[in-house]
C-alpha positions, -999 to +999 in steps of 0.1 A: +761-648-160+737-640-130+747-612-112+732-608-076+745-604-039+780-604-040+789-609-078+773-574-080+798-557-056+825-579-074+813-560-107+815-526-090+849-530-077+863-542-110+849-511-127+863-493-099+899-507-105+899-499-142+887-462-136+912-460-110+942-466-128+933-459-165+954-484-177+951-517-194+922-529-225+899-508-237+879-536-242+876-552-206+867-519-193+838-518-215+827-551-208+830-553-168+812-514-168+787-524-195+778-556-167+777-528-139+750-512-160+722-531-145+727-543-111+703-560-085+704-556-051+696-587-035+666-573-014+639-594-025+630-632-012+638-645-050+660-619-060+666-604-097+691-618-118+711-600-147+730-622-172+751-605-202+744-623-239+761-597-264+749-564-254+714-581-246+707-580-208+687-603-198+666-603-166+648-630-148+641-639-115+622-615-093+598-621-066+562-629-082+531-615-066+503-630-090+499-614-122+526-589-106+566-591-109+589-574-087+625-564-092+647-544-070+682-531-090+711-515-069+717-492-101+699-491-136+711-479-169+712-492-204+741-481-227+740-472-261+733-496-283+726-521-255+691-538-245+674-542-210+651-575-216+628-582-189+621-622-197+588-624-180+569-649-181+536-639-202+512-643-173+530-612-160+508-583-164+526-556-142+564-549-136+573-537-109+610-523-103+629-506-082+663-488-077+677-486-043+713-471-050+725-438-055+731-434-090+709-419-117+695-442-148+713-436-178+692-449-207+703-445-239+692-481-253+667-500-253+645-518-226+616-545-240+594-568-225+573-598-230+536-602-236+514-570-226+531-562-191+531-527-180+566-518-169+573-497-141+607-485-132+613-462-101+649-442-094+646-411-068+681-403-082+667-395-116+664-409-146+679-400-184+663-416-218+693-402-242+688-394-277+691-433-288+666-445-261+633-464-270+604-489-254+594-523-272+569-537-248+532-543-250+517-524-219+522-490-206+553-475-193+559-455-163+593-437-151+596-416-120+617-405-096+592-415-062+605-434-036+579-460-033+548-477-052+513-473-033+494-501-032+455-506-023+459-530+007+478-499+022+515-512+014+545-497-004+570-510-020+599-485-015+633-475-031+644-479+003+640-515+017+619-522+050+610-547+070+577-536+069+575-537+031+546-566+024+552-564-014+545-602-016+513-597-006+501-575-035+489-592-062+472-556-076+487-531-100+501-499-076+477-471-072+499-443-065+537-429-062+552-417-027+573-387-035+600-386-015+621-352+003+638-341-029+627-366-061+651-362-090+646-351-125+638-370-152+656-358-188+645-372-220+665-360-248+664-367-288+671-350-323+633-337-322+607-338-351+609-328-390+581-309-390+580-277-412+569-251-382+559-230-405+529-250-417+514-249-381+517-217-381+499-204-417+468-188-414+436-214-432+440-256-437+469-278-431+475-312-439+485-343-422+512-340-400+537-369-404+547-385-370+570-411-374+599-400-354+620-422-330+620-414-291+600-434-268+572-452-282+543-474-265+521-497-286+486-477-293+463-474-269+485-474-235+502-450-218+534-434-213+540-416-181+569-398-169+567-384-132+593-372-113+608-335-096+621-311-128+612-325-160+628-319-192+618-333-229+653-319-251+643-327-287+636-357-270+596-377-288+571-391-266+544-413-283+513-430-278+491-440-308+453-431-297+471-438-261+478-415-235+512-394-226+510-379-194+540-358-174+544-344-140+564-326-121+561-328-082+576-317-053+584-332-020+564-359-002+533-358-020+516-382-034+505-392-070+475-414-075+472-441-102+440-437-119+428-474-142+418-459-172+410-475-209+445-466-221+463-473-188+469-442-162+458-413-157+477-397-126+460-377-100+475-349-082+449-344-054+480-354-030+502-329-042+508-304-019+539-291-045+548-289-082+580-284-098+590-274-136+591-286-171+606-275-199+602-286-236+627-277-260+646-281-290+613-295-314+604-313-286+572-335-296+547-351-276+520-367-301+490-395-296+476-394-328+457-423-341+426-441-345+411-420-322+433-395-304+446-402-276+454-376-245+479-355-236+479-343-198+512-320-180+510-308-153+538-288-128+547-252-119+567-235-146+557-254-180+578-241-210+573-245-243+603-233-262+621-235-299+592-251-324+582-276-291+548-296-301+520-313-287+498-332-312+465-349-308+447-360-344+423-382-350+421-402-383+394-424-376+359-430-366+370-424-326+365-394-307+398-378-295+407-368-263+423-343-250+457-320-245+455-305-207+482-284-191+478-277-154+504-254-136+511-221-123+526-207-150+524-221-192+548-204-215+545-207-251+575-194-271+572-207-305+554-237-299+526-256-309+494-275-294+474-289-320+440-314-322+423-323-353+397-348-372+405-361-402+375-381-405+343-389-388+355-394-348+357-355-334+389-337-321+399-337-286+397-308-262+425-281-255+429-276-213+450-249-204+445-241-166+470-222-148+476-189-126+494-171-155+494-182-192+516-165-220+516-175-257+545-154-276+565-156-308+546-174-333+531-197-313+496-214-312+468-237-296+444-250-329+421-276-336+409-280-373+380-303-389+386-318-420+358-346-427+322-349-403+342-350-371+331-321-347+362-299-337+370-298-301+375-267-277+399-248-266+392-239-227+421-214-212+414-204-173+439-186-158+440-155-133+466-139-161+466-140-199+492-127-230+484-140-260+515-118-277+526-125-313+507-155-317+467-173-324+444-194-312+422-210-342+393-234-342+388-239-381+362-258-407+381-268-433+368-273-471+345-302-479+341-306-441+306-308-427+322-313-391+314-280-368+342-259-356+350-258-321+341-228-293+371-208-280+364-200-242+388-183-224+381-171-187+406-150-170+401-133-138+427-104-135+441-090-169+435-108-206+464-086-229+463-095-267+485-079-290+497-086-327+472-120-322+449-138-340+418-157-323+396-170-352+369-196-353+361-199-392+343-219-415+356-228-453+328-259-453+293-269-443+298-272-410+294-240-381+322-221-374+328-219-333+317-192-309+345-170-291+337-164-255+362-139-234+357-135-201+383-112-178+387-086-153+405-063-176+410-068-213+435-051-239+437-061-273+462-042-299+466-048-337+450-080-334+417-102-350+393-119-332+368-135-360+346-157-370+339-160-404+319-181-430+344-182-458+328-192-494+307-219-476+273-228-459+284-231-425+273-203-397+295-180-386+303-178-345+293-156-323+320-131-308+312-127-267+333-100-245+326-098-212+346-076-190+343-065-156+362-035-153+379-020-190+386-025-221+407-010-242+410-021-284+433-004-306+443-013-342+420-047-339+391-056-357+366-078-342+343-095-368+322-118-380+317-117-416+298-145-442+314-151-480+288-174-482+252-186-475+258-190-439+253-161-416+276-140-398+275-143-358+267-120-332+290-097-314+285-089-277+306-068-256+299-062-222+324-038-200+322-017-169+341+011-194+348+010-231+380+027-256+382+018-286+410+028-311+411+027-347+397-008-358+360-023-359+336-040-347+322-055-374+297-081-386+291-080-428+276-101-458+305-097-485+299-099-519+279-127-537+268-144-505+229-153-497+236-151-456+228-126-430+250-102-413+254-103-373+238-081-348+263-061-325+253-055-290+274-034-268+264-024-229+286-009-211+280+007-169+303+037-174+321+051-205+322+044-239+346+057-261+355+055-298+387+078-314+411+079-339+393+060-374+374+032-350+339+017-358+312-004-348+294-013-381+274-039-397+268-043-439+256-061-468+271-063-498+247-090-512+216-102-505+215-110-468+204-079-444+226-059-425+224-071-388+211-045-362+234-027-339+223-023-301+251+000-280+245+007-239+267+033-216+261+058-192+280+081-214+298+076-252+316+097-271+323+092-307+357+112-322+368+109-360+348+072-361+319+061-370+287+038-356+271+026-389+250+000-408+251+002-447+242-013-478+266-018-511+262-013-543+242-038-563+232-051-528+196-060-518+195-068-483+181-041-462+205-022-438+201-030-399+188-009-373+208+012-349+195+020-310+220+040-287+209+045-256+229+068-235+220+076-195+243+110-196+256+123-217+265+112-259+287+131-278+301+133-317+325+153-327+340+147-361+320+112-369+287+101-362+265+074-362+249+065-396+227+041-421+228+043-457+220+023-487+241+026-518+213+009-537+174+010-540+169-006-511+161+012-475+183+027-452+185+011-419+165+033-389+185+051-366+173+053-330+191+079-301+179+081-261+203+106-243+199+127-217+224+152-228+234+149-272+262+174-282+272+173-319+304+192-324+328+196-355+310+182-383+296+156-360+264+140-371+231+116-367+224+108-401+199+085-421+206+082-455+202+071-487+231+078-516+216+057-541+181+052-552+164+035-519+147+058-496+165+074-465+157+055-430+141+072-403+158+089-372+143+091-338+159+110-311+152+117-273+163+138-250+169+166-225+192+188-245+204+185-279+233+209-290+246+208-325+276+230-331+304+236-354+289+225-395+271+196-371+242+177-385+206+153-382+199+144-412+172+124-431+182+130-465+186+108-496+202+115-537+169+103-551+148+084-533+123+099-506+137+113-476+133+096-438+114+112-412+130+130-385+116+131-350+130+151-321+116+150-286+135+174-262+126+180-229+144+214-223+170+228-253+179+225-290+206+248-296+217+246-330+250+269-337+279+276-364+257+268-395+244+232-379+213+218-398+184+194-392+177+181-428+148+155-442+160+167-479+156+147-509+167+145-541+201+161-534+218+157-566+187+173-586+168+146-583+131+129-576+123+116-543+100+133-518+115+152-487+110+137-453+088+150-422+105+168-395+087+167-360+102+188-332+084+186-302+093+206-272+065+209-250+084+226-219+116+239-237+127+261-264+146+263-294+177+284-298+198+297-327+225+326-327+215+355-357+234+352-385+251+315-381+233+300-410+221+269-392+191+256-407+161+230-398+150+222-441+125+196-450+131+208-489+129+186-519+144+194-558+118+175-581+095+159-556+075+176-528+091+192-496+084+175-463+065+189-432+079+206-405+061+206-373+077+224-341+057+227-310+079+251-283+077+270-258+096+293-273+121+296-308+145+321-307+171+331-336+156+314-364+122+320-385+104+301-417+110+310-452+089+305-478+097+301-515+091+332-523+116+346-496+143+325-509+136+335-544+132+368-533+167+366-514+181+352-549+192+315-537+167+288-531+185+270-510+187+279-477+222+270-472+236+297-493+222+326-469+237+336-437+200+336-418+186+309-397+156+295-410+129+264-417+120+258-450+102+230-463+102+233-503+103+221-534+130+238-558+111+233-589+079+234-584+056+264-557+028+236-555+053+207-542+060+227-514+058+213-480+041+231-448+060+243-418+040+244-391+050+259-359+032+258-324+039+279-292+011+280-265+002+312-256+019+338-281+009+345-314+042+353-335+015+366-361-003+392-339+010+429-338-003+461-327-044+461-316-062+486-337-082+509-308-120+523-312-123+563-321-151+568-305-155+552-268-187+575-257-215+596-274-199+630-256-234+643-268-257+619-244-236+626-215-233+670-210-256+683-194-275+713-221-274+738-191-238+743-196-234+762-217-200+769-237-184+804-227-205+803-190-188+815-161-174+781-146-144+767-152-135+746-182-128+711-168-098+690-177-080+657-179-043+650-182-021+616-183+014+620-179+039+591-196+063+584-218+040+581-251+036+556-275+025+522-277+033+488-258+062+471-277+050+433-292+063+406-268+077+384-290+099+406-312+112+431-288+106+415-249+130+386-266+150+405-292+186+393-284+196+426-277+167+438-252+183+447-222+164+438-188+166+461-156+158+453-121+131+479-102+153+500-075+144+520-043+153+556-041+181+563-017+182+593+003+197+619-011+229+642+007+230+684-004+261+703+002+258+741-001+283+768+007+298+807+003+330+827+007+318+835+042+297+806+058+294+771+057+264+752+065+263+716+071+255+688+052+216+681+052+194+653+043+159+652+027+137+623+025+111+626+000+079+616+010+066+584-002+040+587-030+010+568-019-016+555-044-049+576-040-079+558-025-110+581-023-121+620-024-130+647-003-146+680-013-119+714+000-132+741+015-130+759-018-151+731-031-129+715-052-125+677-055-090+667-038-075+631-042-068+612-013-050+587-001-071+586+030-109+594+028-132+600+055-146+571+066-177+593+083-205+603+063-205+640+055-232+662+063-257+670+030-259+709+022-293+721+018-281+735-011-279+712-043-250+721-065-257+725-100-243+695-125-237+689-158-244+652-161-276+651-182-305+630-164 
């Protein structure tokens, strides 16, 4: 039966009339509305035709346009269990339909198609594929909700007929899709997959995912587009072997191009000026695995991905994949999935997430795995606003695989939040695990792990990059990159304007019974760093690699209760790493430190500290050690004042093996208070090994120690020899050398167990091990006392005169020196004795005398003394007696012609 023109109102009013009344067969109603199903219009210059064999509707006719076919329907839907057949001929590579009424497409059967023809169906109304829809044609398919098809030559072919409509002249495939004022949704609902969620969701491996679900299917290799206002996917499957899938949600009269591509279409959205939402839901999957994999591509506003919701992308064969890309303003994750891996030797696709915010929650994840010599593809988020809550993002090796992983690169410009997450790029075969690259404005990361890791395999770890332009804060996280096998670990960069870190690590370690190398760790940050509560920044060896070297930058750092360390396990031989802190202000440790050790023979790692102001408080300490039988590293430190305080410590000191060197270059200060210690001490559980140097310089400064605080500066050894000491000051205060025989004189040899100060540098069992303290301080002598004076200045007998005579009639001459008595105290142990007492020189004031009796009262009256006045010269009196004088003649006196008598022998 062909239906057309007028049979097709005929079929609408019958429908009518049994709807109407809601009498008479079941049966004919379902027959004449089953006919109105699929309707054309009569619009087109050889017109569609619809005939009814079973519940088969066939349709023919059309207006032909070269290899194109156009069809114009007043209404389009296929019941359940019914078939739309377009009978093209096979020539026919592009149909073209249209709907021009006002009802939505109800399709819950399903619509085939001869030969390879791509099949386009338009309905601004909307469009719904129920749970029993499906495709069985050998192009692509396209549904939307536009108003009209864009073609090159400039003309449309609209859901609303025109005169001006030259569809007859187009003999091309469309190009693009006019959206029209308010397009309508498309809905595509289904039972949804079978997949176990959990498996996408286990840490490590998975296997193949089975995909063979119903829903709408192309053949592989094409594409299967859905474009319209709100989009939803209900449970509803959308597949495309090694094809492509691609949905978008737009908004009002923009326009949507119609990019040729291998597998079909790709749409365009550089028209757009709008975008609405999408929701998947209810196991929704969306999968072009194959051959190669094929692309996924979504873009709109709000994109949800809700209840176990999937997007799959494998590749299972010698072609590369291609991609899963999500463009919007906002991508929601809520227990769902987006997944691309190799399981041979064609590579993964990519993972595209681009939108203004971007939240992954509840168990949800973005993962690409290798699983043969295919290369794992990326994952790529930019967004302005990032959550990764509850959830992971993993690029993984697997085992046997010699394929790399893939990087993890996520750029955010305002704030990247990640809490009770997991971002991992690992390795379990020969191939690389991926790098992690962060990139934000602010970034906060809580009970997390961020890692890359080489687990039991030869790969190489990633590297670990942070970079931050204003904070970040990580608490309860640890951010490694560790090797079980002979790969090495990555390197871990953090770059920040400000740094807090919060019980967890930053760590990069060989574990036991691997061959590779541990990580450096580089950390720069412009203002503040902080570490509290139980956090470190370590790297260690458990094995035979080396420990990688840690590099930290800030203006100023403070380390509480944690730790910035590089160590050595037992039974390990690789040497521990180097650590360099440079600090522009100040660096302080209270309760932690920074610290290498070696549990074994080999070295401790070298410790390196440039500070302007170091403050060790509360047991805090710099420390390079050794507590097995390698030798302790050495320490360097510079700075303009180092305080220690509180049981604080710098220590060079090993259990058997020789002792590091300590050297301490201070421009102004060291304090050292509350029984703080600078140790180089070896051998301290009664053991050999030799004690370390000690070298204090402090040219323009001094050193400065409270009495009786028991902080000590030991270079001492217990069976080997004691180190050197050398201090050059300007001045020590508070603290003093001891020598052996003081100790052993004090009873204890060990300085520790007296309450003075002091500098020792000795060996405990042997006087001729002991080591030299050497102390320098320009221009006092601590060793000179008092000066022993002369007896005898003059020869009193060369200089009388042997005419006067004892017992003659003049005068006995004399000499007298007033003053307190004594002699000049020593400058160094009274001038600076802590309790010398300085006072300033004062003028005498004039002084006020009040006198009075029973009978009179005199006023008050004022005296000035008169100034004492150095003498200068002599006169004779007129007694002839020599007079002192401040002011001498300045004429020459007239000679006497008498010559006095004098006792000064000629």
């Amino acid at each position: 039966m062909q239906l057309g023109g007028a049979m097709s109102g005929l079929g609408r009013i019958r429908c009518g009339w049994f709807l109407g009344i809601a009498i008479g067969s079941i049966s004919v109603w379902s027959a004449n509305c089953a006919i109105a199903q699929i309707t054309p219009d009569g619009t087109l210059p050889n017109n569609s035709s619809v005939t009814r064999e079973s519940n088969i509707f066939n349709i023919t006719g059309g207006t032909q346009a070269g290899s194109n076919l156009f069809h114009s329907f007043e209404q389009f839907s296929v019941p359940t269990g019914s078939t739309a057949y377009f009978n093209n001929a096979v020539d026919i590579q592009n149909i073209i339909s249209r709907v021009t009424g006002k009802s939505i497409s109800n399709i819950d059967g399903l619509i085939q198609a001869n030969g390879t023809a791509n099949l386009f169906l338009m309905n601004p109304n909307g469009i719904i594929f129920g749970p029993n829809a499906s495709l069985n044609i050998g192009g692509s398919f396209l549904a939307t909700t536009a108003s009209s098809f864009k073609f090159p030559d400039g003309s449309f072919f609209g859901a609303v007929p025109s005169s001006q409509d030259k569809p007859l002249l187009t003999i091309t495939a469309p190009v693009g899709l006019g959206m029209g004022s308010n397009p309508g949704t498309i809905q595509v609902q289904g039972p949804g997959h079978e997949i176990d969620y959990q498996d996408l969701t286990k840490p490590g491996p998975r296997g193949r995912i089975n995909t063979s679900f119903t829903g709408l299917r192309v053949e592989p290799g094409k594409t299967l587009a859905l474009v319209g206002g709100n989009v939803s996917v209900e449970g509803g499957v959308l597949t495309s072997e090694a094809g492509r899938v691609e949905i978008g949600s737009v908004g009002s009269n923009g326009v949507v191009n119609l990019v040729p591509v291998q597998e079909g279409w790709k749409l365009g959205y550089e028209g757009t000026p709008s975008f609405r939402d999408i929701q998947f839901s209810r196991k929704a999957f969306v999968n072009t695995t194959g051959d190669g994999s094929g692309s996924i591509a979504v873009a709109g506003r709000n994109i949800n991905f809700t209840e176990q919701s999937i997007l799959l992308a494998d590749t299972l064969g010698d072609k590369n994949g291609g991609e899963i890309s999500i463009v919007g303003d906002s991508i929601v994750f809520n227990q769902s999935n987006i997944s691309t891996n190799t399981f041979s030797s064609g590579n993964a696709g990519q993972i595209k997430l681009d939108a203004n915010n971007i939240k992954f929650q509840n168990k949800s994840s973005a993962s690409i795995q290798t699983w043969d010599r295919g290369e794992g593809g990326n994952i790529n988020i930019r967004t302005n606003s990032l959550a990764i809550e509850g959830s992971a993002l993993a690029s993984i090796t697997t085992k046997n695989s010699t394929g790399k992983a893939g990087d993890i690169n996520i750029t955010v410009k305002g704030p990247l939040m990640i809490v009770g997450a997991g971002i991992v790029t690992d390795t379990f075969g020969t191939g690389n695990a991926g790098k992690i690259s962060m990139n934000a404005n602010s970034l906060r990361i809580e009970d997390s792990r961020v890692s890359s890791a080489v687990m039991e395999a030869s790969g190489q770890a990633g590297e670990i990059n942070l970079n931050v332009a204003d904070s970040v804060a990580i608490k309860d996280t640890d951010i490694t990159t560790d090797t079980f096998g002979t790969g090495d670990a990555g390197k871990i960069s953090i770059n920040a304007n400000s740094f807090r870190f919060e019980d967890g690590g930053v760590v990069s370690r060989t574990r036991r019974n691997s061959t590779g190398k541990a990580g450096e760790i580089n950390i720069n940050v412009a203002l503040s760093l902080e570490l509290t509560n139980r956090a470190g920044i370590n790297t260690g060896t458990f094995s035979q690699g080396d420990a990688g070297k840690i590099n930290i930058r800030a203006n100023s750092f403070l380390v509480e209760n944690s730790t910035v360390g590089s160590n050595t396990g037992r039974s390990s031989t690789g040497k521990a790493g180097e650590i360099n802190i440079t600090v522009a202000d100040q660096f302080t440790i209270k309760r932690g430190g920074a610290q290498t050790n070696t549990l074994d023979k080999v070295t401790a790692g070298d410790l390196k500290v440039r500070a302007k102001t170091l403050i060790l408080d509360n047991g805090g300490g710099l420390e390079v050690l050794s507590t097995g039988n390698g030798d302790g590293g050495n320490l360097t430190i510079v700075a303009d004042t180092i305080k220690l305080e509180r049981d604080s410590a710098i220590r060079a000191t090993t259990t058997s093996g020789n002792g590091g060197d300590l050297q301490l270059n201070v421009a102004k200060l060291l304090l050292l208070r509350d029984g703080s210690r600078i140790s180089a001490t070896a051998g301290t559980e009664n053991a050999g090994g030799n004690g370390g140097n000690i070298t204090i310089n402090v040219p323009k400064g001094f050193i400065v120690t409270v009495r009786g605080e028991n902080s000590d500066i030991t270079a001492n050894a217990f069976n080997g020899k004691g180190g050197n000491v050398i201090i050059n000051a300007t001045g020590i205060f508070g603290i003093a050398p001891l020598s052996r025989q003081d100790l052993e004189r004090l009873n204890p040899t060990d300085p520790r167990q007296i309450p003075t100060n002091d500098i020792t540098a000795i060996s405990q069992t042997s006087p001729t091990l002991n080591g030299q303290v050497t102390i320098n301080t320009p221009n006092v002598d601590l060793n000179r006392g008092l000066v022993q004076l002369p007896t005898n200045l003059v020869d009193a007998s060369q200089q009388i005169d042997t005419s006067c005579n004892p017992g003659s009639r003049q005068r006995a001459s004399s000499f007298v020196m007033t003053g307190r008595g004594g002699l000049p105290p020593n400058p160094i142990s009274e001038l600076l004795n802590s309790d010398a007492v300085l006072v300033d020189w004062i003028s005498l004031k004039p002084s006020t005398e009040k006198r009075s009796t029973a009978s009179v009262t005199t006023k008050p009256s004022t005296a000035t003394p008169e100034r004492i006045v150095e003498a200068t010269g002599w006169v004779i009196n007129k007694n002839g007696e020599v007079v002192l004088t401040a002011n001498p003649p300045t004429t020459t006196p007239h000679s006497p012609w008498l010559t006095p008598a004098s006792c000064r022998a000629s």
